[in-house]
N, CA, C and O atoms as a DFTB+ gen file, in Angstrom:
344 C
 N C O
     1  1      46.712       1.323      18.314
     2  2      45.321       0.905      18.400
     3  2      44.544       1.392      17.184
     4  3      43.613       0.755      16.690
     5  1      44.998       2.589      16.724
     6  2      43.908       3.307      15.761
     7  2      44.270       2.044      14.085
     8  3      43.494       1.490      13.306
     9  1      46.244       2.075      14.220
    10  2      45.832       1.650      13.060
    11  2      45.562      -0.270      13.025
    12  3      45.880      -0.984      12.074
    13  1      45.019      -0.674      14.110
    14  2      44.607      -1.798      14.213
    15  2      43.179      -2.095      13.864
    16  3      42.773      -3.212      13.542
    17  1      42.293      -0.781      13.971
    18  2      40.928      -0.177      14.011
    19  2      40.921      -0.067      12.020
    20  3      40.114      -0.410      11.155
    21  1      42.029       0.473      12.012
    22  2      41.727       0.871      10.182
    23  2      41.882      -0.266       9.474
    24  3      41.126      -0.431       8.517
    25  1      42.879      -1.284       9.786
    26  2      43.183      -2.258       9.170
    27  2      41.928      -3.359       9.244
    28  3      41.476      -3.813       8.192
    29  1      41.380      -3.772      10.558
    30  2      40.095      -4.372      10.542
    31  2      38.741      -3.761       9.802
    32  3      37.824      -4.534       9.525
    33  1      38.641      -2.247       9.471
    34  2      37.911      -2.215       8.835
    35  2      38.062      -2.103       7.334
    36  3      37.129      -2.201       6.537
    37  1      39.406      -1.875       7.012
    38  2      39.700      -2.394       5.806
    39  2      39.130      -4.245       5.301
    40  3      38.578      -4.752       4.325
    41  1      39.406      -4.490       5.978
    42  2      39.212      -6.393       5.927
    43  2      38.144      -6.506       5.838
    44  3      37.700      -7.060       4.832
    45  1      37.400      -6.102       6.700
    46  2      35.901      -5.739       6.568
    47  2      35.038      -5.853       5.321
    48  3      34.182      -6.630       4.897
    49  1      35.741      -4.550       4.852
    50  2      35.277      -4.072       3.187
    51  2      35.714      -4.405       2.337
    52  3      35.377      -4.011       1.221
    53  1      36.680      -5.302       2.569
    54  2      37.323      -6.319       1.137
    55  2      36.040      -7.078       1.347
    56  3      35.248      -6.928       0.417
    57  1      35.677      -7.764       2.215
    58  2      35.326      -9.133       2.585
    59  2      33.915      -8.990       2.238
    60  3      33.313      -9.995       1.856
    61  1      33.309      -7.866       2.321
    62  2      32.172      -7.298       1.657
    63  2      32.167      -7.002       0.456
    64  3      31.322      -7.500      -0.287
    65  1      33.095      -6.140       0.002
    66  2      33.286      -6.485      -1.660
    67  2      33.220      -7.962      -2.419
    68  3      32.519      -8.260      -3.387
    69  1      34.053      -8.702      -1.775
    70  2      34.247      -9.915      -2.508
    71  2      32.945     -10.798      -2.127
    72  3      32.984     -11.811      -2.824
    73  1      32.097     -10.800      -1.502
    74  2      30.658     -11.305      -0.785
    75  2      29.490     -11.216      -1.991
    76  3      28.727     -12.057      -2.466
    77  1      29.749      -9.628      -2.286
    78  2      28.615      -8.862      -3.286
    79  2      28.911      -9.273      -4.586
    80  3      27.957      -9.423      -5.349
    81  1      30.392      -9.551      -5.115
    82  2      31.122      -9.535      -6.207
    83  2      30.339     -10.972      -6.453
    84  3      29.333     -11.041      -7.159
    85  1      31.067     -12.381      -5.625
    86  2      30.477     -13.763      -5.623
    87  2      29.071     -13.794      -5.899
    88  3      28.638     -14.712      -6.595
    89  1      28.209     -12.814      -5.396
    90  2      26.463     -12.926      -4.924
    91  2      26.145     -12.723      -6.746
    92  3      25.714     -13.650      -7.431
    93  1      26.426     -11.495      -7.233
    94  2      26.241     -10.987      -8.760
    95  2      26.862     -11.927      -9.422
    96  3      26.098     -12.401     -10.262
    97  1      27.836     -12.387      -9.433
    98  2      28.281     -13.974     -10.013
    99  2      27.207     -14.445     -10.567
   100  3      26.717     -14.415     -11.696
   101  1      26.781     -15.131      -8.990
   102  2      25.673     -16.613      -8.885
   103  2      26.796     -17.519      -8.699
   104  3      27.107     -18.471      -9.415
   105  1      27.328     -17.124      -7.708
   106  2      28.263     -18.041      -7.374
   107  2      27.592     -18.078      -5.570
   108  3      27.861     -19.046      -4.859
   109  1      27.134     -17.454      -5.286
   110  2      26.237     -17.579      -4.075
   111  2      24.949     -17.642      -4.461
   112  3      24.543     -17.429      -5.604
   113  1      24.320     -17.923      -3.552
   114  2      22.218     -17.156      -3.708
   115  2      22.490     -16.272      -2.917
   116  3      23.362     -16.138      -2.059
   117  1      21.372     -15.452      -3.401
   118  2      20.833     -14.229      -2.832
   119  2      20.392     -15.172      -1.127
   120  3      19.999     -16.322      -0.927
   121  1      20.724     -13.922      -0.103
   122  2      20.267     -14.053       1.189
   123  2      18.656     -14.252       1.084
   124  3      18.255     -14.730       2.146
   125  1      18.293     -14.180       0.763
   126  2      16.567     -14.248       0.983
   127  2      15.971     -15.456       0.180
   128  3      14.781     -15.759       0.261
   129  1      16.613     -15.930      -0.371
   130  2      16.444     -17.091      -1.325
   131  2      16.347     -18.405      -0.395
   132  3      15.508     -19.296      -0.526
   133  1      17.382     -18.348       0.580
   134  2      17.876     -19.058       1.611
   135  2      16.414     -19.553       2.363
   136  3      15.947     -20.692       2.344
   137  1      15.952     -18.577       2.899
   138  2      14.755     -18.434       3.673
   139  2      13.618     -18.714       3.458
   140  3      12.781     -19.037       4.301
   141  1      13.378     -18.555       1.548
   142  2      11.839     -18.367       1.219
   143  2      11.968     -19.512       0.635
   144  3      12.926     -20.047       0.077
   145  1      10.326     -20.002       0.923
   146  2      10.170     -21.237       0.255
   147  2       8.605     -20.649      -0.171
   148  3       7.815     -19.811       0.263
   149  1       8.684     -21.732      -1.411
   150  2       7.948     -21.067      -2.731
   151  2       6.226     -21.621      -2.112
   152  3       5.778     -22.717      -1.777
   153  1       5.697     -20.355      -2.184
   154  2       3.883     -20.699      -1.378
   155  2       3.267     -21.551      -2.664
   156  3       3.589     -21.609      -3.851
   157  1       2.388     -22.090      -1.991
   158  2       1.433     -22.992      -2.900
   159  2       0.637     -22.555      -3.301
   160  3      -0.031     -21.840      -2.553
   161  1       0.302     -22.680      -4.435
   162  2      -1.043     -21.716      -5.229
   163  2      -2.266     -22.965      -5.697
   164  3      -2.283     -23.445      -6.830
   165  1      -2.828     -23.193      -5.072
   166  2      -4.751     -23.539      -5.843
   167  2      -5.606     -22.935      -7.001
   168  3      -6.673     -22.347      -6.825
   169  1      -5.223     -23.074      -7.770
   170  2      -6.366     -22.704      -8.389
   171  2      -7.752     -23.487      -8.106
   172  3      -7.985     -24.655      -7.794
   173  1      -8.757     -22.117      -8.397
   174  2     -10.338     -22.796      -8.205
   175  2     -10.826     -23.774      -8.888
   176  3     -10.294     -24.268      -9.883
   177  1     -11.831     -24.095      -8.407
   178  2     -12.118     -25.617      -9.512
   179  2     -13.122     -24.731     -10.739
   180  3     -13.368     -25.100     -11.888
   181  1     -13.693     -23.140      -9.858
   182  2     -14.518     -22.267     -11.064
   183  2     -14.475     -21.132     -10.358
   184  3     -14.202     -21.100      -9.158
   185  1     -14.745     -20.128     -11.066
   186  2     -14.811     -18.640     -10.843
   187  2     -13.423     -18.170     -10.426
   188  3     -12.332     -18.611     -10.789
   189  1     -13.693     -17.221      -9.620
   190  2     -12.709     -16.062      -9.237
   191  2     -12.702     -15.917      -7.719
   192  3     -13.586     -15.285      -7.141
   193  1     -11.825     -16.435      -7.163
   194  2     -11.378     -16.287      -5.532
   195  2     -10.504     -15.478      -5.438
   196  3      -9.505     -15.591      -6.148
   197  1     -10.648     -14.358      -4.465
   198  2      -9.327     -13.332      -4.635
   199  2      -9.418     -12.805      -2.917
   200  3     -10.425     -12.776      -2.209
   201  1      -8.329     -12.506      -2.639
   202  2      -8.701     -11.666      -0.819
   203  2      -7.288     -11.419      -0.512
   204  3      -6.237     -12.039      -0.677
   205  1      -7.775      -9.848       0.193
   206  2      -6.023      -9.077       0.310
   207  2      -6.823      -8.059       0.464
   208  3      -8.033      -7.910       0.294
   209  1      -5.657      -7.126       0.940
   210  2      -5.487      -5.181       1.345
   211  2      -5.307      -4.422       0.941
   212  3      -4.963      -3.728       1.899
   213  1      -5.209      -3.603      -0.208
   214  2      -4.417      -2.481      -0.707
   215  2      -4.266      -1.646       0.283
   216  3      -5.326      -1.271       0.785
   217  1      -3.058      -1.120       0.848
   218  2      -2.342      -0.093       1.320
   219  2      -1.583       0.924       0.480
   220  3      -0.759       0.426      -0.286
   221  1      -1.694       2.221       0.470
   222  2      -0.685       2.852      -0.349
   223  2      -0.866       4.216       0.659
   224  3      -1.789       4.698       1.316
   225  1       0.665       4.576       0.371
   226  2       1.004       5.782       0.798
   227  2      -0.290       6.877       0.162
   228  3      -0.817       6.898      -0.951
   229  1      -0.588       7.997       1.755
   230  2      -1.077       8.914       1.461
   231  2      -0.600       9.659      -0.079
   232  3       0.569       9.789      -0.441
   233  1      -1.721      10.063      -0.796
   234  2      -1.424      10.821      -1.768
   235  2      -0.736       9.651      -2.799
   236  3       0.057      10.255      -3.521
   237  1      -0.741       8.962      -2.958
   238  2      -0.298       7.707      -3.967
   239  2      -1.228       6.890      -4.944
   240  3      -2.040       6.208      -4.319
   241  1      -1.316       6.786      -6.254
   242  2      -2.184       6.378      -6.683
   243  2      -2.155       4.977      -7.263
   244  3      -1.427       4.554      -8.161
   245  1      -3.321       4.186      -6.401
   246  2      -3.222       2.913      -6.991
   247  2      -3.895       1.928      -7.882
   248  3      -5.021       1.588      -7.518
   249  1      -3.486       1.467      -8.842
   250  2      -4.584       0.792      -9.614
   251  2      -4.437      -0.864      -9.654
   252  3      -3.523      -1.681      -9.763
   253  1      -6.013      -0.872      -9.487
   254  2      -6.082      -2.940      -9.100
   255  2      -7.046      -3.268     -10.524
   256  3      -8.107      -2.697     -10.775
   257  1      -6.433      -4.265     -11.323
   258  2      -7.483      -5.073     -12.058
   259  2      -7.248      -6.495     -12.518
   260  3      -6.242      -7.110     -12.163
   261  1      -8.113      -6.987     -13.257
   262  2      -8.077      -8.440     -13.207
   263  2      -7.105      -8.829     -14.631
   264  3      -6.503      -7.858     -15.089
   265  1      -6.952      -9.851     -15.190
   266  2      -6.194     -10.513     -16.167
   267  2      -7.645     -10.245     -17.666
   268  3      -7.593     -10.094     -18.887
   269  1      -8.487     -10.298     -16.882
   270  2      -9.159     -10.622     -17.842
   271  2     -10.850      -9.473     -17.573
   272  3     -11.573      -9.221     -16.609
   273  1     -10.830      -9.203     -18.583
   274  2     -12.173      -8.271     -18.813
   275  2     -13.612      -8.721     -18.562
   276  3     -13.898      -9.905     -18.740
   277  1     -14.480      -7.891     -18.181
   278  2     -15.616      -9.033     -17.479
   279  2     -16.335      -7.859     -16.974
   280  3     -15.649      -6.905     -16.607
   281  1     -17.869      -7.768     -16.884
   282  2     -18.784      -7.050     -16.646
   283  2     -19.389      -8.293     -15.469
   284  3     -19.699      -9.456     -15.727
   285  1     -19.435      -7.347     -13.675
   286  2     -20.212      -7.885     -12.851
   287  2     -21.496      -7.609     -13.316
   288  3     -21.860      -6.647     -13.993
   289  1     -22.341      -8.823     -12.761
   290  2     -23.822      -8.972     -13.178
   291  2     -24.843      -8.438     -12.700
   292  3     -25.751      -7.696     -13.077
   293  1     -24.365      -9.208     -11.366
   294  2     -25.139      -9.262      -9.697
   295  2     -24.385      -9.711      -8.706
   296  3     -23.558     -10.612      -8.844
   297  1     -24.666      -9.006      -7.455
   298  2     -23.888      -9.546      -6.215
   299  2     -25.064     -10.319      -5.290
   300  3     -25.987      -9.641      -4.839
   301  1     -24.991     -11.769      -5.027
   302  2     -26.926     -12.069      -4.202
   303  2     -26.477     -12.281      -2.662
   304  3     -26.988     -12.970      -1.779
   305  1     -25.176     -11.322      -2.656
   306  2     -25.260     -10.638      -0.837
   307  2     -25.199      -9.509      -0.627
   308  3     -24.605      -8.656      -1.286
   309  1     -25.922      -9.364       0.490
   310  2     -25.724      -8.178       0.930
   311  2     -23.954      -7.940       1.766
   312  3     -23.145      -8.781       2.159
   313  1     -23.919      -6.562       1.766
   314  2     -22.799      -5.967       2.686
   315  2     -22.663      -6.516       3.875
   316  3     -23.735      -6.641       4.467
   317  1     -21.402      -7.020       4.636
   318  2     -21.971      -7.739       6.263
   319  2     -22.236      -9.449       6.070
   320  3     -21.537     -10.291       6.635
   321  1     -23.377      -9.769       5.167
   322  2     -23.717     -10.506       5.391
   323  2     -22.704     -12.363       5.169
   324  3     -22.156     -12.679       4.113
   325  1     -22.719     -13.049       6.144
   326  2     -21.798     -14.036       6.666
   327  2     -22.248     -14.949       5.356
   328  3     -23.425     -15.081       5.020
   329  1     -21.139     -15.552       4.678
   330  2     -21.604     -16.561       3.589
   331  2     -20.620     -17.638       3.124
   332  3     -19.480     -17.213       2.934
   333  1     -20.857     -19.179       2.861
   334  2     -20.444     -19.908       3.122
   335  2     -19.976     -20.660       1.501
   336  3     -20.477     -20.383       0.412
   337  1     -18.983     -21.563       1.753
   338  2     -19.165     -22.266      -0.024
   339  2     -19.982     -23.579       0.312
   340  3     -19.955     -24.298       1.311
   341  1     -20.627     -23.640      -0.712
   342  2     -21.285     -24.635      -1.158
   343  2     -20.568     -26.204      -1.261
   344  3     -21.220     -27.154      -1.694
């Protein structure tokens, strides 16, 4: 029994070797490739639309900025306040 146990997991780990070996090829796709399908991106017809979360580990330092350099002017909402596009 045991060496029926070693031999299957031998097979195992060939079969995994040769899986990973094919994948680094590109003789397979990557598993996740399979799955994802590519999101659609809009650009605006003007300005800057942006919305998301930063999360980072306690004690982690994170930095967010834009492509492009730019001094805000004015903001003509308040905090809270509900606002719609034009």
């Amino acid at each position: 029994m045991a060496k029926r146990a070693t031999v299957g997991i031998v097979l195992a780990g060939v079969a995994l070797v040769a899986g990973a070996v094919l994948q680094a090829r590109g003789a397979l796709p990557p598993a996740s490739a399979a799955a994802a399908t590519p999101a659609a991106t809009v650009a605006p017809a003007h300005g800057i639309a942006a919305e998301g979360r930063v999360v980072a580990y306690p004690g982690a330092e994170v930095k967010v900025g834009a492509e492009r350099a730019g001094r805000l002017v004015s903001v003509l909402v308040s905090e809270g306040q509900a606002v719609r596009r034009c």
